[in-house]
C-alpha positions in Angstrom: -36.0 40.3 4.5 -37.3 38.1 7.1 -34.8 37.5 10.2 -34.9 35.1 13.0 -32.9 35.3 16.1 -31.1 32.5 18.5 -32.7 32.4 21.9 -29.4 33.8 23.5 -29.8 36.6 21.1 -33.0 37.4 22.2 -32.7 37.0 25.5 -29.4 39.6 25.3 -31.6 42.2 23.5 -34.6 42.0 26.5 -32.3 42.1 29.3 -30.5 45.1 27.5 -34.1 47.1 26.8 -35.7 45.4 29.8 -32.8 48.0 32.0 -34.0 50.8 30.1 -37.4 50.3 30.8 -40.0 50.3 34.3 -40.4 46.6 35.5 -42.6 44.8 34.1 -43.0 47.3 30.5 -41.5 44.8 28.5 -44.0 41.7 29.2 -47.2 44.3 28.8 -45.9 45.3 25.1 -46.0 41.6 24.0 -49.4 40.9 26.2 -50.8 44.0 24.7 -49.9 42.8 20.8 -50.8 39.7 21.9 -54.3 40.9 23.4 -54.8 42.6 19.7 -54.2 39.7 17.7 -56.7 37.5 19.1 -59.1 40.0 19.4 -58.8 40.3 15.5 -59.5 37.0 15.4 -62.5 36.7 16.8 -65.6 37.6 15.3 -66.3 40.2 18.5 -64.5 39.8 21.9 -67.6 41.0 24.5 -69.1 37.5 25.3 -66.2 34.7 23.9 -65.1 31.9 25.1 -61.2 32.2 25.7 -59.0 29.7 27.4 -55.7 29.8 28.6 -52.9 27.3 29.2 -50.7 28.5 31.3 -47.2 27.5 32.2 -45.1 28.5 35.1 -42.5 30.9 33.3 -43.1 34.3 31.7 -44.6 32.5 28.8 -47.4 32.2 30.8 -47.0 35.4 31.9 -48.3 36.8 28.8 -50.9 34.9 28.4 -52.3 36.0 31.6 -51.8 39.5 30.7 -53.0 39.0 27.6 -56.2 37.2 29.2 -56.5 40.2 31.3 -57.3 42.6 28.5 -59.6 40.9 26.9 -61.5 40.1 29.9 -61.9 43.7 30.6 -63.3 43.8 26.7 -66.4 41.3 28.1 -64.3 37.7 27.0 -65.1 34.7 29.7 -61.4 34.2 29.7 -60.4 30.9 31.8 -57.0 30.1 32.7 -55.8 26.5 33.3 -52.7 26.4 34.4 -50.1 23.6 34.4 -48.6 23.6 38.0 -51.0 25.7 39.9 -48.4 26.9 42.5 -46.4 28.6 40.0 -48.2 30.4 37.9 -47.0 34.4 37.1 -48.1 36.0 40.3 -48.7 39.5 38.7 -50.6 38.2 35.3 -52.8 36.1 37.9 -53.3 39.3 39.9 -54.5 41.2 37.1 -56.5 38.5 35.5 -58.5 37.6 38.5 -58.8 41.3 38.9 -60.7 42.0 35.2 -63.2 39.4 36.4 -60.8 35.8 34.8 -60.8 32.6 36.6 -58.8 30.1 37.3 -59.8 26.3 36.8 -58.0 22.5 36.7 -59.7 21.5 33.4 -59.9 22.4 30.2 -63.4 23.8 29.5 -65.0 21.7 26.4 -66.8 24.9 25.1 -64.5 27.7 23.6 -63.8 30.3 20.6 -60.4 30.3 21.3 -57.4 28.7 23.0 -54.3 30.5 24.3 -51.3 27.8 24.5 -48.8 29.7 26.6 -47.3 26.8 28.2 -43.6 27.0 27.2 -41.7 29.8 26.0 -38.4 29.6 23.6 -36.8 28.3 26.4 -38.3 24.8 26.3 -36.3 21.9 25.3 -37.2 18.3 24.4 -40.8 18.5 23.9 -43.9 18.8 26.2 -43.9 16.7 29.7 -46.6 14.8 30.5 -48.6 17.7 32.6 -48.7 19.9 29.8 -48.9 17.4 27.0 -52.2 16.3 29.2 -53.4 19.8 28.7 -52.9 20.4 25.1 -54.5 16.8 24.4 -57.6 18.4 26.0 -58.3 21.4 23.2 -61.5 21.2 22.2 -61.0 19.9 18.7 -61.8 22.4 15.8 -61.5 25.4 18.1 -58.5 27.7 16.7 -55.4 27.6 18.8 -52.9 30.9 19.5 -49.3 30.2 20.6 -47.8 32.9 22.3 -44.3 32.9 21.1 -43.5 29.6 20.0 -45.6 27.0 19.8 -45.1 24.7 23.2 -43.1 21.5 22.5 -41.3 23.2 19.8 -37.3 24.2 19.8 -36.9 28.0 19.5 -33.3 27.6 17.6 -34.2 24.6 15.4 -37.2 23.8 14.6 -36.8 20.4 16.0 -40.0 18.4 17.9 -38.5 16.1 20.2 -41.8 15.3 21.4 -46.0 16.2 21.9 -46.1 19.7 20.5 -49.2 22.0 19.8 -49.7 22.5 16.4 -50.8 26.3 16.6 -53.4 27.7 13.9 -51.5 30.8 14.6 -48.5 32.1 16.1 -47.8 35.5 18.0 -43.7 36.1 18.3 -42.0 39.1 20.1 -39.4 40.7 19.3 -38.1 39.0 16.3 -38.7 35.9 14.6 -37.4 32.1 16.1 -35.7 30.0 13.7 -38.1 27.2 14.4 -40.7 29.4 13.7 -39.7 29.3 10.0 -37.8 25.9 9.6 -39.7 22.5 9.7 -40.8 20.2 11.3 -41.5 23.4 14.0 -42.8 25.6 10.7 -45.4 23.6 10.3 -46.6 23.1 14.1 -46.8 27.5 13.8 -49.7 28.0 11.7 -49.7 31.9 10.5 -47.0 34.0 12.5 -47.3 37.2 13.4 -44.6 39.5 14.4 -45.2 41.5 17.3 -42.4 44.5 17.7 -41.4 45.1 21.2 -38.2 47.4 20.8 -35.2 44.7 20.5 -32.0 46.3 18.9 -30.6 43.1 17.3 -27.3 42.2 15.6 -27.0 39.8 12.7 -29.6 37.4 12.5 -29.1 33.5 12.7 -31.4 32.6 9.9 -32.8 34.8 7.1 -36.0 34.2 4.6 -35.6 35.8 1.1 -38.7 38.5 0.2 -40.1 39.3 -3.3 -37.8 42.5 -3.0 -34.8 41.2 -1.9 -35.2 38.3 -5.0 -35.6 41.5 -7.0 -32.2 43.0 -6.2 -30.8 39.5 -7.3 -32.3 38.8 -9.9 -29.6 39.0 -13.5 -31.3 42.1 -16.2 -29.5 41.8 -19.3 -28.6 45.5 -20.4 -28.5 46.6 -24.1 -25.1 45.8 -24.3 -25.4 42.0 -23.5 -25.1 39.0 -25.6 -25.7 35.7 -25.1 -22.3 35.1 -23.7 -21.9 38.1 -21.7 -25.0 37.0 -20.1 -23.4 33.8 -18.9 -23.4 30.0 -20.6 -24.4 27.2 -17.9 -23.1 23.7 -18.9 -25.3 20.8 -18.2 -23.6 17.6 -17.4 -26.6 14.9 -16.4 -28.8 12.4 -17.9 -28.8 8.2 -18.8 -29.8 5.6 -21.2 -31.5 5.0 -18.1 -32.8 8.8 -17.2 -32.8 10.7 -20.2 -35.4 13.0 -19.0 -33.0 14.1 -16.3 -30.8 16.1 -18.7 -34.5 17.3 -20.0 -35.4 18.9 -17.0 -32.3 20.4 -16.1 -32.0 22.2 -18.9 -35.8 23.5 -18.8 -34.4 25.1 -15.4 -31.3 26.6 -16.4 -32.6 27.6 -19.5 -35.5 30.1 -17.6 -32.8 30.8 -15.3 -31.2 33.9 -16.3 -27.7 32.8 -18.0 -27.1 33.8 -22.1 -26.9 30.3 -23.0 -27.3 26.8 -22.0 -24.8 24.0 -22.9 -25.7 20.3 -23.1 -23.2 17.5 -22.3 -24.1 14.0 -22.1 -25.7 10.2 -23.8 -29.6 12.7 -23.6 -28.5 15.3 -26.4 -31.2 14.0 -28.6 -33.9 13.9 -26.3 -32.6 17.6 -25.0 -32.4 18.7 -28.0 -35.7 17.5 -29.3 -37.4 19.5 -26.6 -35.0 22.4 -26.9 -33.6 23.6 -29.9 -32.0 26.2 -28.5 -29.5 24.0 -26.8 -25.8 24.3 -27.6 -24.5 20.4 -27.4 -20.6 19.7 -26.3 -18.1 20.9 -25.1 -17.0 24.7 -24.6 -16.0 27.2 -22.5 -18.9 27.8 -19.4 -19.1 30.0 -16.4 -20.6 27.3 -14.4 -21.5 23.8 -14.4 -24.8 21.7 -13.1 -23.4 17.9 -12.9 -25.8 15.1 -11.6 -29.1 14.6 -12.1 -30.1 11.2 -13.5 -26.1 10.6 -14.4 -26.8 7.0 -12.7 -23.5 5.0 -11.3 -20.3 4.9 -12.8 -19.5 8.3 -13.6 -17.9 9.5 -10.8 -14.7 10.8 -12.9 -16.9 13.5 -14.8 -17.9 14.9 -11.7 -14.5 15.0 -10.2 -13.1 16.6 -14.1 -15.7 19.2 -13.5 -14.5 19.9 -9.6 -11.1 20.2 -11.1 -11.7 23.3 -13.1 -11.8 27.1 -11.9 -15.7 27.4 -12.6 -18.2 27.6 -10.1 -20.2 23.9 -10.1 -23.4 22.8 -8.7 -23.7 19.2 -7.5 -27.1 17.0 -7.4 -28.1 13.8 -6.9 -25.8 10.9 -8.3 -23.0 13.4 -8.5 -23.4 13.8 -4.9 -21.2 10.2 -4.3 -18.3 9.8 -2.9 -17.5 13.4 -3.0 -14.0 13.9 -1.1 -14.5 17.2 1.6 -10.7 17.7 0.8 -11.0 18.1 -2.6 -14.1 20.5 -2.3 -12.5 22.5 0.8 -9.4 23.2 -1.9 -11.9 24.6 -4.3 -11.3 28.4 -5.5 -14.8 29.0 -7.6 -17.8 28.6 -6.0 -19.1 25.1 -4.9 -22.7 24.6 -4.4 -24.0 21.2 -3.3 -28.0 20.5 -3.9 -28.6 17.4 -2.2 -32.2 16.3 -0.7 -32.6 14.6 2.9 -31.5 10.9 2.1 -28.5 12.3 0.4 -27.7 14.9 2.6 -27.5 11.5 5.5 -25.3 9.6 3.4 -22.2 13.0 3.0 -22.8 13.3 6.7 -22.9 9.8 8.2 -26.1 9.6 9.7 -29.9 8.7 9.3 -32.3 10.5 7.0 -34.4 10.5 10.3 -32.2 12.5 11.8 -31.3 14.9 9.1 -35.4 15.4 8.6 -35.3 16.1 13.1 -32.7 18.9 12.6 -32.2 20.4 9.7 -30.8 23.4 10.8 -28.1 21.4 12.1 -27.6 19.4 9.1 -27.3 22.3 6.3 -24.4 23.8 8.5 -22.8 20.9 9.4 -22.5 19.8 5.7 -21.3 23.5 4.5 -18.6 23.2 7.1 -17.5 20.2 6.7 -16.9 20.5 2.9 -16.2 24.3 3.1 -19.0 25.1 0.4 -22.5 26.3 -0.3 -24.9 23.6 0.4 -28.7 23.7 -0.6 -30.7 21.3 1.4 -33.7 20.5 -0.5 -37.0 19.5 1.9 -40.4 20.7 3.3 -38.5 23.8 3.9 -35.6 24.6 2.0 -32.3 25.6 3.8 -29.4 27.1 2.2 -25.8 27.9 4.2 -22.4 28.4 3.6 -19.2 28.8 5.4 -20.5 32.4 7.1 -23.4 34.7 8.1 -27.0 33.5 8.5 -28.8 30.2 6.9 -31.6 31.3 4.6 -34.6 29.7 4.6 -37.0 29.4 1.8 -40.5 30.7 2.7 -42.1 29.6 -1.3 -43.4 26.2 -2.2 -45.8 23.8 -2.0 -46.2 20.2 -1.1 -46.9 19.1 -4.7 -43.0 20.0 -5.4 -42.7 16.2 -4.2 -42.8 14.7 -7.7 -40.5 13.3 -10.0 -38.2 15.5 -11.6 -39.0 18.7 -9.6 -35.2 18.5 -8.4 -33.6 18.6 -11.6 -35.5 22.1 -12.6 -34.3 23.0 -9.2 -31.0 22.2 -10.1 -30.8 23.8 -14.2 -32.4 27.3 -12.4 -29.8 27.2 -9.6 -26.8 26.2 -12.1 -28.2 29.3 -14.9 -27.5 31.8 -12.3 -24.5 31.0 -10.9 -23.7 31.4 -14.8 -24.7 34.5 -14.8 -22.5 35.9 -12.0 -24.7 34.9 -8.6 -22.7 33.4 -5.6 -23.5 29.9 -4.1 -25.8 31.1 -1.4 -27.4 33.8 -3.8 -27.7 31.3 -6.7 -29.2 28.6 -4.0 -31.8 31.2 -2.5 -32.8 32.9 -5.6 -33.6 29.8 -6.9 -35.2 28.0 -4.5 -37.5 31.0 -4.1 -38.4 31.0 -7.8 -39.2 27.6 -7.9 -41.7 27.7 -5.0 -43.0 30.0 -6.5 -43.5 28.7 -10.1 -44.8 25.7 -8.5 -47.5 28.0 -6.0 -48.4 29.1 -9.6 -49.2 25.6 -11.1 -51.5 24.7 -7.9 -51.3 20.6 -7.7 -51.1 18.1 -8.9 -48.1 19.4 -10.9 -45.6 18.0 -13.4 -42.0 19.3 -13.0 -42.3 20.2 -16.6 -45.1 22.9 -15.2 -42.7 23.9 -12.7 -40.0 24.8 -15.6 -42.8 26.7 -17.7 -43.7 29.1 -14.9 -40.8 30.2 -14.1 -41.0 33.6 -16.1 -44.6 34.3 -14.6 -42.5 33.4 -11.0 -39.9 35.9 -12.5 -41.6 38.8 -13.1 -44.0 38.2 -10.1 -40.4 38.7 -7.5 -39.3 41.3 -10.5 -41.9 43.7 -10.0 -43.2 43.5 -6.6 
């Protein structure tokens, strides 16, 4: 399992190890992992080019530590900082002592660039001295953040602003959330994990791992039958979107449950592509209502909320719903809904739901008391308690027609088969970046459906 930490959480586990420890031990851990990753990165370090931004905080602190080392390994290491009368007093010492300079511009020839401007403490973007900086990087020359990415928002993810978009990033401690949730995800390049000693609590966010996926996953046992293994009823599909219903059952049909159950005007179609298909109703463990339903069918979603059973909610089903009636829910609620929908249950802008995701995916779980799988660039799944998981699987080509309603089939066939809401969400989410990793792009959501055994036994046996 992958864990990120709050910056309050962070900062509570340095200044508890930080009074265990001589002054000054803590920042030459991270400057020494920091020193080591950069130096792998380089094709030798006696002789490069390295460059240093430097802001006024520890953050730049590190990097002038960091700078230090490898200047004593033969680097030209430069540091430009961004207020010169406030730069780390003891990284300037020992940088200028292992033979670094200091200069006001950014040198236009270099192997590597250190952006250690702001640390997790920065808020709202870069201001115009730093922004001026990172505008500066010699273009095509690899960039390192220390931490976090400047510009970015260590709890959320969220760029208010210029950021530096890092080709890799070198976190202490313990992972950010904004290192793992976009738009910040993207800005971090590769992150590496640098372990300085931190005893931490429960983390804020978590990222599912092959193993963990494999503790979830359902194993029939050779006393299972179809039924004992769970049936998922399917409630979606039109005159309008027949291939809707199509999809959702390809997902919940390589989704773990015993047996699938189609209900809905796209039997034929279903049924035509899968036999194996059971058509009506019957008893379920849990129900997928939604995809490609269209308007006007608001009372089949609100018959299926009224039964003990845990349901899954996408896309048209997703209107209207009534927080009340979901907060009184027993069985387990999960709600799948993608940007644009996830803005219209909470009252606001896609922009902004896109801006803070983080924010978003608990802020709909509260207010409707459930599970609540925010589909996106990266993939967030929360409930009432505990941390948000973040999906780390997928690809860009997942932005196609249909891709949702596999989603949607593979989340609704484990919840079938005895999953809980968040488990159901992650485990699925995971597979189906995966599956879709294994198709490459362009890909068909079809594709995505058909590889989800190969993504199966890929988590399975890790």
């Amino acid at each position: 399992m992958r864990t990120a930490y709050s910056v309050e959480t962070v900062r509570a586990a340095e200044r508890e190890l930080m009074a265990r420890l001589p002054e000054g031990a803590l920042m030459q851990r991270a400057a020494a992992g920091l020193a080591a990753v950069c130096a792998g990165l380089l094709r030798r370090v006696y002789g490069a080019r390295i460059v240093l931004l430097v802001g006024p905080g520890d953050n730049g602190g590190d990097a002038l530590y960091a700078g230090a080392r490898l200047a004593r390994r033969g680097a030209g290491v430069t540091a430009v900082p961004m207020d010169p009368e406030r730069m780390h007093a003891g990284g300037l010492a020992a940088l200028r002592a292992a033979g670094g300079r200091v200069e006001e511009a950014v040198p236009q020839r270099a192997d590597l660039v250190l952006d250690g401007l702001l640390g997790i403490g920065g808020r709202g973007g870069l201001r115009p001295a730093a922004a001026a900086l990172v505008e500066r990087i010699p273009p095509g020359v690899p960039v390192v953040a220390v931490d976090l990415p400047s510009g970015v928002d260590a709890d959320s993810g969220e760029v208010a602003g210029p950021a530096v978009r890092a080709d890799v990033t070198v976190t202490f401690g313990a992972y950010k959330p904004g290192l793992l949730i976009d738009p910040g995800a993207s800005r971090a390049g590769v992150v590496r994990l640098v372990d300085i000693g931190l005893e931490l609590p429960e983390p804020e966010v978590e990222a599912l791992q092959h193993a963990d996926v494999a503790g979830l996953l359902p194993e029939p046992t050779a006393s299972s039958d179809k039924y004992r293994r769970g049936v998922v009823g399917i409630v979606a599909g039109s005159a309008q979107y027949p291939g809707a219903a199509v999809l959702a059952v390809a997902g919940a049909l390589r989704g773990g449950a015993g047996a699938v159950r189609y209900v809905g005007p796209a039997a034929d179609a279903v049924l035509a592509r899968y036999p194996e298909t059971l058509i009506g109703p019957g008893r379920v463990q849990a129900w997928v209502v939604g995809p490609g339903l269209g308007e006007g069918r608001a009372g089949e979603v609100a018959e299926l909320l009224a039964r003990d059973v845990p349901v899954l909610v996408d896309a048209d089903g997703l209107r209207g719903l009534d927080p009340e009636v979901l907060r009184a829910r027993t069985a387990a609620t999960l709600l799948t809904p993608h940007a644009g929908e996830a803005a219209a249950l909470r009252g606001v802008s896609r922009e902004s739901v896109e801006a803070g995701r983080l924010a978003a995916v608990r802020s709909l779980a509260r207010r409707y008391g459930v599970s609540v799988l925010l589909k996106g660039s990266t993939t967030l799944v929360a409930s009432g308690g505990g941390p948000v998981r973040v999906n780390p699987t997928g690809t860009p080509w997942l932005a196609t027609a249909g891709s949702g309603d596999v989603l949607s089939g593979l989340a609704g066939s484990l919840l079938a088969s005895g999953l809980s809401g968040p488990d159901a969400g992650a485990v699925a989410a995971y597979l189906h970046g995966l599956a879709a990793r294994r198709v490459g792009g362009p890909l068909l959501a079809h594709q995505v459906a058909e590889a989800l055994p190969s993504a199966w036994r890929d988590a399975r046996d890790a």
